[in-house]
Every structure is written in C-alpha cells, then in structure tokens.
VODREN-613296 format. One line per 5 residues: number of its first residue (from 1); their letters; for each residue x negated, y, z of N, C-alpha, C. Coordinates in Angstrom, 2 decimals, padded with zeros to 5 digits. Layout:
<pts>
NUM	A	X/Y/Z/X/Y/Z/X/Y/Z  ... $
</pts>
This chain:
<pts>
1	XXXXX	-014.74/002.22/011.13/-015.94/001.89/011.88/-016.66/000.77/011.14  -017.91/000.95/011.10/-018.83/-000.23/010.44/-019.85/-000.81/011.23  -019.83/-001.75/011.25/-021.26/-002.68/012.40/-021.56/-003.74/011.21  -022.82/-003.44/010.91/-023.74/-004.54/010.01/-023.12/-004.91/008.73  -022.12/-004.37/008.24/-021.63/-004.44/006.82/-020.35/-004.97/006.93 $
6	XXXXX	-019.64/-005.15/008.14/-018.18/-005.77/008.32/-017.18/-004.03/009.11  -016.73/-004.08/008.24/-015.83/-002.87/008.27/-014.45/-003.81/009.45  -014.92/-002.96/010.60/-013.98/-002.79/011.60/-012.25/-001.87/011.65  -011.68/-002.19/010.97/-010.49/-001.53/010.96/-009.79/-000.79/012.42  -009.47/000.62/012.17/-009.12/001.45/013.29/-008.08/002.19/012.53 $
11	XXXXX	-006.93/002.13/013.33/-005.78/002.67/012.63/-005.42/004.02/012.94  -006.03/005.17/012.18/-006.19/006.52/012.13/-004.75/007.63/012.43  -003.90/006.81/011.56/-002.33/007.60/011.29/-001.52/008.16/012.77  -001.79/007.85/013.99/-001.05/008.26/014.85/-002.09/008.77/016.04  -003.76/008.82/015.45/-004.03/009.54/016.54/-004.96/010.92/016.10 $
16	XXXXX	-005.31/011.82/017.13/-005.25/013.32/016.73/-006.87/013.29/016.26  -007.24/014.42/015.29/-008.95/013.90/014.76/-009.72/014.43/016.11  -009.38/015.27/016.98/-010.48/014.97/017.85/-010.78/013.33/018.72  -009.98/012.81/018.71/-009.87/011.82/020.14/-010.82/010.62/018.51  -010.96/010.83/017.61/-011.60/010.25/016.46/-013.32/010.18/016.26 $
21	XXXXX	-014.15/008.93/016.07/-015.57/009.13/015.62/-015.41/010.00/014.27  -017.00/010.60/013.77/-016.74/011.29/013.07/-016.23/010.35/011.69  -016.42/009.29/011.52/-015.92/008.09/010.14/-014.94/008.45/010.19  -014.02/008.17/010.91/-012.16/007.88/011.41/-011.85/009.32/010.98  -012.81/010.16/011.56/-012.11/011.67/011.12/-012.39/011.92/009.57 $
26	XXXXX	-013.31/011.70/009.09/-013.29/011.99/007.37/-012.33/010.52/006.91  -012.38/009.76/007.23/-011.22/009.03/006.72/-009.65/009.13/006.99  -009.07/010.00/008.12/-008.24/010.41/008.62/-007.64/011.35/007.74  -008.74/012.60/007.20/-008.55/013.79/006.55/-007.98/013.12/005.05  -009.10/012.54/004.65/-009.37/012.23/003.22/-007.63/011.44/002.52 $
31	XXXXX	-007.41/010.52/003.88/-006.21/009.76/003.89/-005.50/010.95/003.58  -004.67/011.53/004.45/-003.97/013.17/004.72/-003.25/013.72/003.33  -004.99/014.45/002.64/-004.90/015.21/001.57/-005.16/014.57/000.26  -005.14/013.11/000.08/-005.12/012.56/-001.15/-004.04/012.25/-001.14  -003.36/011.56/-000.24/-001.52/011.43/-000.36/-001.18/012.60/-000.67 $
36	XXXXX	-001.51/013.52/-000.05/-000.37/014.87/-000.20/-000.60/015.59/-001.20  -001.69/015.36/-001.93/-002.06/016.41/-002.86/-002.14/015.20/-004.13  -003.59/015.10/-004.28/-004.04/013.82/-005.52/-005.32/013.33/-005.13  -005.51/012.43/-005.66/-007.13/012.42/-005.08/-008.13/012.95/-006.09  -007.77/013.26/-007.53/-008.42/014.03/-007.67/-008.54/015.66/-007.91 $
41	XXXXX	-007.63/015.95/-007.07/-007.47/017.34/-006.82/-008.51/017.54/-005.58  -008.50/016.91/-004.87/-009.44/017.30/-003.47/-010.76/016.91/-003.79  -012.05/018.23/-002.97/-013.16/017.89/-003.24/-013.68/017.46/-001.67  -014.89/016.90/-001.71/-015.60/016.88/-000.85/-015.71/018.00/000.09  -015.81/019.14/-000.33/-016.22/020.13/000.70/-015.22/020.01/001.51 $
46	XXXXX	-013.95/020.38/000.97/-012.94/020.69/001.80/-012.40/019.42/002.58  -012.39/018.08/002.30/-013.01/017.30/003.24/-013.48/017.59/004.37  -014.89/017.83/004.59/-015.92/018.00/005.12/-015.49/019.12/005.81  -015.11/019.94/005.78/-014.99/021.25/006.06/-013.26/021.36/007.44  -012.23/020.26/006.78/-010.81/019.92/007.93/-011.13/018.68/008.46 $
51	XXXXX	-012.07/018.21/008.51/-012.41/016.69/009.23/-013.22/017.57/010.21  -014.25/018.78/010.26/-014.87/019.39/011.23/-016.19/018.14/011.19  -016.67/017.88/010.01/-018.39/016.90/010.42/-019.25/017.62/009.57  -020.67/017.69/009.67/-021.41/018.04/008.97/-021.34/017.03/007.79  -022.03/018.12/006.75/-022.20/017.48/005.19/-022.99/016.33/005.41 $
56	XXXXX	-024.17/016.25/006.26/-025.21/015.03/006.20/-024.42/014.25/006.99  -023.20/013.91/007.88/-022.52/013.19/008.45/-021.60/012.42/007.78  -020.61/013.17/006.58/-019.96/012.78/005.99/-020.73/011.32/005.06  -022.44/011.72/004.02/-022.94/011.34/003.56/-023.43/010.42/004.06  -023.51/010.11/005.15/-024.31/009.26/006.16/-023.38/007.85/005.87 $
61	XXXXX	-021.63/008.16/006.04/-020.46/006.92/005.87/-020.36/006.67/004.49  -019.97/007.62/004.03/-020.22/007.60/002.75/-020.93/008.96/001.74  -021.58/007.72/001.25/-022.71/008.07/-000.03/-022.10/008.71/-001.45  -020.73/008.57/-001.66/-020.17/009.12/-002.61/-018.68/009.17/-002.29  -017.73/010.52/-003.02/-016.73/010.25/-003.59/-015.77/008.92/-003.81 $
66	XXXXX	-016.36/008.16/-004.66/-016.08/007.28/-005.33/-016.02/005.96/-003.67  -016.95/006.08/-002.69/-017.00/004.98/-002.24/-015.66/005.72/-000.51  -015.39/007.12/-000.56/-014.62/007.35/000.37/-013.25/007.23/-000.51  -012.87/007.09/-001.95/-011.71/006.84/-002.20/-011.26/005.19/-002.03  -012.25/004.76/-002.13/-012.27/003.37/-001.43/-012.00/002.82/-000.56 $
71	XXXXX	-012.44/003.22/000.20/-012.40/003.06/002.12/-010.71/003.75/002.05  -010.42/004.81/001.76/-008.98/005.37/001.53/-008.32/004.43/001.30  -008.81/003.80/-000.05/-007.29/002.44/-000.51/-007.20/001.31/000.39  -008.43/000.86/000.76/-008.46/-000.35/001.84/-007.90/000.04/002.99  -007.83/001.30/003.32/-007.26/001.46/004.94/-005.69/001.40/004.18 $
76	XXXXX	-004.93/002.56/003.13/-003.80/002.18/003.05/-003.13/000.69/002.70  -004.12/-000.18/002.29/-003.19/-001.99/001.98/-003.64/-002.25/003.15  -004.67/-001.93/004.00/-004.05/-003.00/005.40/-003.05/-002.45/006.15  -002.85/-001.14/006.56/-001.62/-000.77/006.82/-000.24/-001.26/006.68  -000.36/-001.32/004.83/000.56/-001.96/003.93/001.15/-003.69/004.65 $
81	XXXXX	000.18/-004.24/004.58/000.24/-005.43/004.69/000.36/-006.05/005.80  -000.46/-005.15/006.91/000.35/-005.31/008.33/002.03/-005.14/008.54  002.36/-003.99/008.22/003.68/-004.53/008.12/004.54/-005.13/007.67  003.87/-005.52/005.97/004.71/-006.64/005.27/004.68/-008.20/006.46  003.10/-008.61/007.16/003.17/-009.70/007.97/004.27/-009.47/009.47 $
86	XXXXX	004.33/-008.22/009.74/005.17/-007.74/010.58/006.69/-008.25/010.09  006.98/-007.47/009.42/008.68/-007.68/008.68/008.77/-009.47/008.68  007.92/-009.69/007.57/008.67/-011.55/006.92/007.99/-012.51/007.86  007.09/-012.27/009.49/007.10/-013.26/010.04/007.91/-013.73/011.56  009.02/-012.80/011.18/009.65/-012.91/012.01/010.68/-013.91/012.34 $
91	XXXXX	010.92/-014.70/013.58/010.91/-016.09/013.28/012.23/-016.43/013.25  012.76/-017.07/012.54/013.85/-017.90/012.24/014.31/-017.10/010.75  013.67/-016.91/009.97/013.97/-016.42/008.72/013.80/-017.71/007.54  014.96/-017.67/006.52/014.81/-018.39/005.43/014.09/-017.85/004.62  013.62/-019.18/003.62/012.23/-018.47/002.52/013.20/-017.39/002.00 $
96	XXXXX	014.41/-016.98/001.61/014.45/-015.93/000.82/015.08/-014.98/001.87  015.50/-014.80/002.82/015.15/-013.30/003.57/013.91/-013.30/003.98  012.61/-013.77/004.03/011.68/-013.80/003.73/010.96/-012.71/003.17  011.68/-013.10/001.79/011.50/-012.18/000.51/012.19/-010.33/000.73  013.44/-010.87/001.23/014.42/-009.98/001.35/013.59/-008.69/002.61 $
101	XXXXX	012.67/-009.19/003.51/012.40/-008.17/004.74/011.41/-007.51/003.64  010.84/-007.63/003.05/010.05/-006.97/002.16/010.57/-005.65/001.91  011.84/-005.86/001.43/012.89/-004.42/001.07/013.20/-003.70/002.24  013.37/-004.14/003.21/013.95/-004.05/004.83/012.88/-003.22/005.57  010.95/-003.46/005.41/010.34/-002.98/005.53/009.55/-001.64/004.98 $
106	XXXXX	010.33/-001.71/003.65/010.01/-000.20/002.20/011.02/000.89/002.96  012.19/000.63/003.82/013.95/001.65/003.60/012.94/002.85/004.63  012.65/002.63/005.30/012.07/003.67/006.09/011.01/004.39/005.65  009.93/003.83/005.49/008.85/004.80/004.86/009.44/005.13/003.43  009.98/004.68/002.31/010.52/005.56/001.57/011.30/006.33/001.45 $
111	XXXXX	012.16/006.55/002.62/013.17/007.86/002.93/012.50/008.80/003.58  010.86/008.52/004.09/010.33/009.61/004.98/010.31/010.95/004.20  010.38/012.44/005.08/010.04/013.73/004.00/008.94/013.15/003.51  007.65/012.60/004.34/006.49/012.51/004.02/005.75/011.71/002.27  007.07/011.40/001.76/006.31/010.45/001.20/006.70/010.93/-000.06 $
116	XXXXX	005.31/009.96/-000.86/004.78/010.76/-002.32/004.53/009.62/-002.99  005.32/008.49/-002.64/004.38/007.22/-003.90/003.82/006.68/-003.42  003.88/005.26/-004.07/002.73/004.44/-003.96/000.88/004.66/-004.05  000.60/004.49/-003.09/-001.22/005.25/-003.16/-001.43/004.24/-004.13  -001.34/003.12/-004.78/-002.27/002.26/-005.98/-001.58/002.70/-006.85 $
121	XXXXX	-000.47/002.72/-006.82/000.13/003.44/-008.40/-000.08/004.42/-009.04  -000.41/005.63/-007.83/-000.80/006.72/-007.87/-002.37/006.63/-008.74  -002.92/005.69/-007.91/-004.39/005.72/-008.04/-004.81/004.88/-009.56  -003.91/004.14/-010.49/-003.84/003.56/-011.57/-003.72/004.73/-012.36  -002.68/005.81/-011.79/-002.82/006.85/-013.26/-003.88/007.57/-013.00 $
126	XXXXX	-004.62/007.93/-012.11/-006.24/008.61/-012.10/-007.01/007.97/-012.18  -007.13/006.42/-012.21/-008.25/006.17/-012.40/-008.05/005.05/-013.11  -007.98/005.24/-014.08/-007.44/003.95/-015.49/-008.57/003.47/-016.75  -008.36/002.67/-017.20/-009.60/002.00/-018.07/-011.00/002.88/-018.25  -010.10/003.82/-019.15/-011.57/005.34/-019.38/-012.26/005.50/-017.77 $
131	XXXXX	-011.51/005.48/-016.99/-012.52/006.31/-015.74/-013.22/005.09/-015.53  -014.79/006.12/-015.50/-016.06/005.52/-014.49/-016.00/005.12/-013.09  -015.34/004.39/-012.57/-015.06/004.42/-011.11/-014.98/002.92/-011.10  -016.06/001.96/-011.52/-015.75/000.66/-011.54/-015.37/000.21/-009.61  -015.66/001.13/-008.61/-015.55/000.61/-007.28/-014.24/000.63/-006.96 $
136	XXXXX	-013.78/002.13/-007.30/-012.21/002.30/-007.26/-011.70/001.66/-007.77  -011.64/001.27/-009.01/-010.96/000.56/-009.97/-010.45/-001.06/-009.69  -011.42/-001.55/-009.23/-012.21/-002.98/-008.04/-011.10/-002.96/-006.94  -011.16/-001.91/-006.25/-010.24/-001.99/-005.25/-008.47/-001.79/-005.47  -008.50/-000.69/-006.39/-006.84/-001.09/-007.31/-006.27/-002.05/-007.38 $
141	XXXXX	-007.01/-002.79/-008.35/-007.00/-004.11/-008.82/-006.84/-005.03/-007.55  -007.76/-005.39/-007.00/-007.65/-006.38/-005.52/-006.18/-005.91/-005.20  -006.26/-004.51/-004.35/-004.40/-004.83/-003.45/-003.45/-005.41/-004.69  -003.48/-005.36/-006.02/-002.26/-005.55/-006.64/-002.26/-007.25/-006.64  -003.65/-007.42/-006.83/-004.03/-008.96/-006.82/-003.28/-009.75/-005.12 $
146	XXXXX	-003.75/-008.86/-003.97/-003.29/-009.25/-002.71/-001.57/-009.51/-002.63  -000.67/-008.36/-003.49/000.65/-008.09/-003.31/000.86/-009.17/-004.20  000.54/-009.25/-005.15/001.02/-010.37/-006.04/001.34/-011.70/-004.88  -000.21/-012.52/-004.18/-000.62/-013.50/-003.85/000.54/-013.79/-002.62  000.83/-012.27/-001.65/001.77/-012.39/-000.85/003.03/-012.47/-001.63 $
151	XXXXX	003.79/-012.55/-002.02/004.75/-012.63/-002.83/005.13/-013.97/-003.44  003.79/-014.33/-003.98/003.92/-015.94/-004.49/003.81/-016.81/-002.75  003.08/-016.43/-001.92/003.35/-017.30/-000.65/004.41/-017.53/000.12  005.32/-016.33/-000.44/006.62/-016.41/000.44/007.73/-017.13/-000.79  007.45/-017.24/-002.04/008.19/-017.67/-002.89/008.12/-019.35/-003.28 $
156	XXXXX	007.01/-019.85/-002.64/006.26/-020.85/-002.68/006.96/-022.25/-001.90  007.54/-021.64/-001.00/008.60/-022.81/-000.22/009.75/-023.37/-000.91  010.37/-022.12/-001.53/011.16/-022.59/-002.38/011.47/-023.41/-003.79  010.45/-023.89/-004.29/010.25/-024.40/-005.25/010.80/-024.28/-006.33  011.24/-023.14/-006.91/011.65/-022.87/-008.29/010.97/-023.23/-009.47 $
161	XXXXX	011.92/-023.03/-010.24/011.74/-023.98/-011.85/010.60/-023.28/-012.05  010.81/-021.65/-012.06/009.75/-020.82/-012.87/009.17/-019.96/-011.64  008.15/-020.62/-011.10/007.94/-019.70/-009.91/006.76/-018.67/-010.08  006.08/-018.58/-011.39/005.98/-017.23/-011.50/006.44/-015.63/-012.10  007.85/-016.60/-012.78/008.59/-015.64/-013.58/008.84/-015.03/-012.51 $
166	XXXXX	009.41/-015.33/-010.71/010.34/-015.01/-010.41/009.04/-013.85/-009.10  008.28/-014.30/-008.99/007.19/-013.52/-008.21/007.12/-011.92/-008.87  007.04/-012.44/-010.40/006.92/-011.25/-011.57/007.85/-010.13/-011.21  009.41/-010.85/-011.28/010.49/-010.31/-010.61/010.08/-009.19/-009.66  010.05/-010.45/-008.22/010.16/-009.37/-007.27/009.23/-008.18/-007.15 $
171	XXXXX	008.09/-008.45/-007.60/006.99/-007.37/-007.78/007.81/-006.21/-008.38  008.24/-006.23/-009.48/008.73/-005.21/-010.05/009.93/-004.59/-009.30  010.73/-005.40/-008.68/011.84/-004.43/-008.14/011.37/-004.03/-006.67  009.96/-004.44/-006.30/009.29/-003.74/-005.08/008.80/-002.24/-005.49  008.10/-002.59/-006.75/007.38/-001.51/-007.34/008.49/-000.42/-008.13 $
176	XXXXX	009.34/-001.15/-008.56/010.62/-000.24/-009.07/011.26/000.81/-008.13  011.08/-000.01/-006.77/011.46/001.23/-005.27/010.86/002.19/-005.10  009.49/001.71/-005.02/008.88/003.00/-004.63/008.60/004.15/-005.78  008.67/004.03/-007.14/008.99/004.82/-008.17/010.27/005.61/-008.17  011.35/004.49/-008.05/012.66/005.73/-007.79/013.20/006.33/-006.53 $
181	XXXXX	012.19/005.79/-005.98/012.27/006.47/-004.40/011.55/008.01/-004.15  010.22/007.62/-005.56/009.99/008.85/-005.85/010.89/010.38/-006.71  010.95/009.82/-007.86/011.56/010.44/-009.10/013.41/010.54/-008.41  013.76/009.62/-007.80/015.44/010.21/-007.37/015.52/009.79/-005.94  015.65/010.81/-005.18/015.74/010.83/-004.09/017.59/010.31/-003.42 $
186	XXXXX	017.76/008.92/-003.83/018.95/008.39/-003.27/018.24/007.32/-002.16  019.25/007.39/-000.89/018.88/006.23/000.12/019.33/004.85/000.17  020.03/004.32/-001.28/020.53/003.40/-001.77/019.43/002.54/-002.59  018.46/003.42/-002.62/017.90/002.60/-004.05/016.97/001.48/-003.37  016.21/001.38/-002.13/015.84/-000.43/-001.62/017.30/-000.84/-001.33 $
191	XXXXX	017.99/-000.22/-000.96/019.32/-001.45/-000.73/020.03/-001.94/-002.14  020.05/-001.50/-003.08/020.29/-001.82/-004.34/019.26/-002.86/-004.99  017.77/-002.69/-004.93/016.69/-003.44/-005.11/016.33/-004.67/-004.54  017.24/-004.73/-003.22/016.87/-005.82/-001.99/018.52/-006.35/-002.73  019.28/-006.07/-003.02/020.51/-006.97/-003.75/020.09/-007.58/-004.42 $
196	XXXXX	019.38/-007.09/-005.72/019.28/-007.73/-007.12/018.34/-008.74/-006.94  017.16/-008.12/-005.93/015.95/-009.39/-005.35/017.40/-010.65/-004.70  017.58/-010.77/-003.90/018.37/-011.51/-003.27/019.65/-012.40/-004.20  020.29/-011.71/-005.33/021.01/-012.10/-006.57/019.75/-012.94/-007.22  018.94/-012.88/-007.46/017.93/-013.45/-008.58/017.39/-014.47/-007.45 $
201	XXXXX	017.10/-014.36/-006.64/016.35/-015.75/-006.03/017.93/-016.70/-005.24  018.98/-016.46/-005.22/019.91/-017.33/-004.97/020.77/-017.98/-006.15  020.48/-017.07/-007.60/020.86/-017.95/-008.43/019.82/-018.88/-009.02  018.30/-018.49/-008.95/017.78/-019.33/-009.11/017.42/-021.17/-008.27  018.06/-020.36/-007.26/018.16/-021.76/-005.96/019.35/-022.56/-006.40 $
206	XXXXX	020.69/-021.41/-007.18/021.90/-022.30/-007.05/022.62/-022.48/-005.68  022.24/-021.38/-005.12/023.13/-021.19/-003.55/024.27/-020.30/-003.70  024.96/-020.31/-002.46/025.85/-019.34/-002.12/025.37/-018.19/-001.01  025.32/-016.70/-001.59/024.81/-015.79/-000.93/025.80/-015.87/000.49  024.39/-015.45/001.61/024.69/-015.14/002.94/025.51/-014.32/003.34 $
</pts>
C-alpha cells in the first residue's frame, strides 16, 4: 500500500488474493512466482493475468518490471528482518546467543518443502554488474548493506579485538546456510553453522561454551 510516497507495509504471505487490494495482489503473485520459478523467467502478463487486475491497474503501482522486482525484494527483507528482531530480542539473551538466534530463526524456513534460496542471492546472479537494473541492483545491495549493519549491532556489545573480521564471519556462515540448505538437503546444516558461529565468537571472547 502507498499513501504520498511512504510505502505502508502489509504482510501478503498468509492471506488469500481475494481478501487483498489490487497492489497486495500483484505483489502477492509476483512474490509467489519469482521465488518459485526466477524472476527472470516470469513475465508481466502472466502476472497480471494470476493476480486477476487489469493491465492499466498493474501499471498504475507499478510503472515497470524493474520497479515490481523491487517492491518484491523490500517486502522479502522486511519479512526477513522482522523475524531476525523477533528471534535476538528476546529478553534475557547474551550478546552471543544473540548472534546464535539468528541460526535458531533460519532451522525452520530452511527445512520448509517451500524453499528455494535466498531471494538476494538469487537476485545477485540475475542481476549482476552487466545488468541494466540500476533500481534492482540499489535494492540488492541495501538488504546486504542492512544484514551486514544488523550483525555488527549485535556483535557490537561484545567488544572484540577484530570486530569486523568476526561480523565477516558470521555473515558467511548465515549465508553459507542458506546455500547448503539449498544444494544438500541435510537438517543439520544451521545446527552445524550455529556451532561454528558460537565456537568463533567464544574463542574470540576467551569464554567457556554454555
């Protein structure tokens, strides 16, 4: 939903496209069949055509392609990020289970049938330096910039020697999950990832694991 240029967030994933404005429903769809398929496998029509809006309706929210794969990535990182603030602000947690609910919050949606990858990772191999898509590209960039920033905030209490080597870290064995969560389907692999995160930020503290 949009009022005067401030995009109103409405969380599409659990309700049916009729009970939906027609926005929510082309963003509902678009969400749907770019996860499940690619995003650039799907066109507009067919969009337009399982969302049930007219063509001048669709055009009306958005003016291009390029600006509904957009609206796509921004609805999946607030999603994202709602539940990362969900998981690590839960209260009486140390800075590094903190870190640790991060993994705690991936075990479920990456064991779903449903799932196909990271949507920015995904969206880095379609739309990479060569592609014309400076909006998409803009928005890539930002969530990785956002995941980074959350990561260094929760790492930030702790005051390590090298506290961006170790941000670097966890990024990667976040991002390392959802890759082999793709490519090998074992239900070990965040609990293996949430170890080595948890090994690396307690030897860097010089503690004794919990």
């Amino acid at each position: 939903m949009q009022r005067k240029g401030v995009i109103v967030f409405v969380n599409v994933d659990d309700q049916s496209l009729d009970a939906l404005a027609p926005r929510e429903r082309i963003l509902k769809t678009a969400s749907d069949l770019f996860y499940r398929l690619s995003i650039n496998s799907v066109g507009i029509d067919r969009i337009i055509a399982e969302s049930g809006v007219a063509k001048m309706t669709f055009y009306k929210h958005f003016p291009s392609k390029a600006a509904l794969i957009s609206a796509y990535l921004r609805y999946k990182s607030i999603i994202w990020f709602q539940i990362l603030a969900s998981a690590t602000e839960e209260p009486g947690l140390s800075p590094v289970e903190r870190v640790l609910a991060i993994f705690d919050a991936l075990d479920k949606p990456l064991r779903a049938l449903s799932f196909r990858g990271c949507s920015f990772t995904r969206g880095l191999a379609e739309f990479g330096p060569e592609a014309n898509t400076p909006e998409v590209q803009a928005t890539i960039a930002e969530y990785f910039k956002q995941l980074h920033d959350f990561v260094s905030s929760l790492i930030e209490p702790m005051r390590l020697s090298d506290h961006e080597r170790a941000v670097i870290q966890i990024l990667s064995l976040i991002q390392g999950s959802f890759v082999m969560a793709q490519s090998l389907p074992d239900p070990r692999i965040v609990e293996a990832n949430r170890e080595a995160a948890q090994i690396l930020l307690i030897n860097e503290l010089g503690q004794t694991p919990r």
